[in-house]
N, C-alpha and C positions, 0 to 999 in steps of 0.2 A: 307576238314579237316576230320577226322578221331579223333575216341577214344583216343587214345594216342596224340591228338593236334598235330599231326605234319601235315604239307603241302604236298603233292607232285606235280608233276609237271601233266598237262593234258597229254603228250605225256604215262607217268608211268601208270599213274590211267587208261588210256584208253587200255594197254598193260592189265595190273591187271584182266581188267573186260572181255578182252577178251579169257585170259585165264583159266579165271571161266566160262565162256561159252562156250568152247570148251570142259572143262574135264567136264564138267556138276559140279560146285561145288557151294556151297553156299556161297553166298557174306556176304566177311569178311574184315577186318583191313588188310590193305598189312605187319600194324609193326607189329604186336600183335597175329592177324589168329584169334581174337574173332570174333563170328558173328555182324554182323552190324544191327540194328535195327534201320529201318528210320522213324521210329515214337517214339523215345524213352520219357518215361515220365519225365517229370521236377527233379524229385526227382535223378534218374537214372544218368543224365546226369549232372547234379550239384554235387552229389557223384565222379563223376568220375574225374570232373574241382578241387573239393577238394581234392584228391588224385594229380594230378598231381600240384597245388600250392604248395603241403605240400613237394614235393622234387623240389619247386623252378625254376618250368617251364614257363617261362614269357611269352609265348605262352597261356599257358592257362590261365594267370593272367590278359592277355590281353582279352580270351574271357569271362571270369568270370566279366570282367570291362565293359564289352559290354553288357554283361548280366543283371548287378548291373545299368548299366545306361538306358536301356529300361524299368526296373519296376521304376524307378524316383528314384532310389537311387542315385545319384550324387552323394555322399562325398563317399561311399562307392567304386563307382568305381573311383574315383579319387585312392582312396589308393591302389586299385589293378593296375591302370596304372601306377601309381608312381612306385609302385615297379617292376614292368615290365619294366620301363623303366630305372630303375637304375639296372637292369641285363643287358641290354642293345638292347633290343627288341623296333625297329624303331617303327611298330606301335602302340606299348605302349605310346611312346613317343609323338607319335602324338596325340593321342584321349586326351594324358594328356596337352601338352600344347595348346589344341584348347582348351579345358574345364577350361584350367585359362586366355589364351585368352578372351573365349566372356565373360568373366565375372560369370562364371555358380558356381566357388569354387575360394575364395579370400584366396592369400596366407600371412599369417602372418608373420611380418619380426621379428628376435629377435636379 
């Protein structure tokens, strides 16, 4: 994964990196051509997951839900994979229904 949350495939990314070592260039986003920083700080990196939420990327609402659920915020990444998964991003879907599965966020019925 990449700045822009998007995927690609290993066959791409290994094409990408071999072509930055051929022309000698600095490793960057194959979307974007920002440089890549593999240590980037919390701050940086959550700036950029709120940027890409805000035009509604369930890719990154998915990781901002992975994010939100390793500091123990549970309800919080509940609602990023909720909506991740009602744009229709499978793994949204999933992290949201194993988290109402074991019991982790009780849905209220109205």
């Amino acid at each position: 994964m990449f700045c822009c949350c998007n995927l690609i495939c290993n066959g791409c990314q290994f094409a990408n990196q071999l072509r930055e070592q051929e022309q000698n260039l600095m490793s960057t986003c194959p979307f974007c051509r920002q440089p890549r920083s593999f240590q980037q700080e919390e701050s940086v990196k959550e700036t950029d997951l709120l940027k890409r939420i805000e035009v509604n990327d369930p890719i990154a609402m998915r990781n901002m839900g992975k994010e939100r659920y390793y500091q123990g915020r549970i309800k919080d990444a509940f609602k990023y994979w909720e909506k991740g998964a009602a744009l229709g991003e499978v793994g949204s879907h999933l992290n949201w229904q194993l988290c109402t599965g074991k019991g982790k966020v009780v849905l209220r019925r109205t």
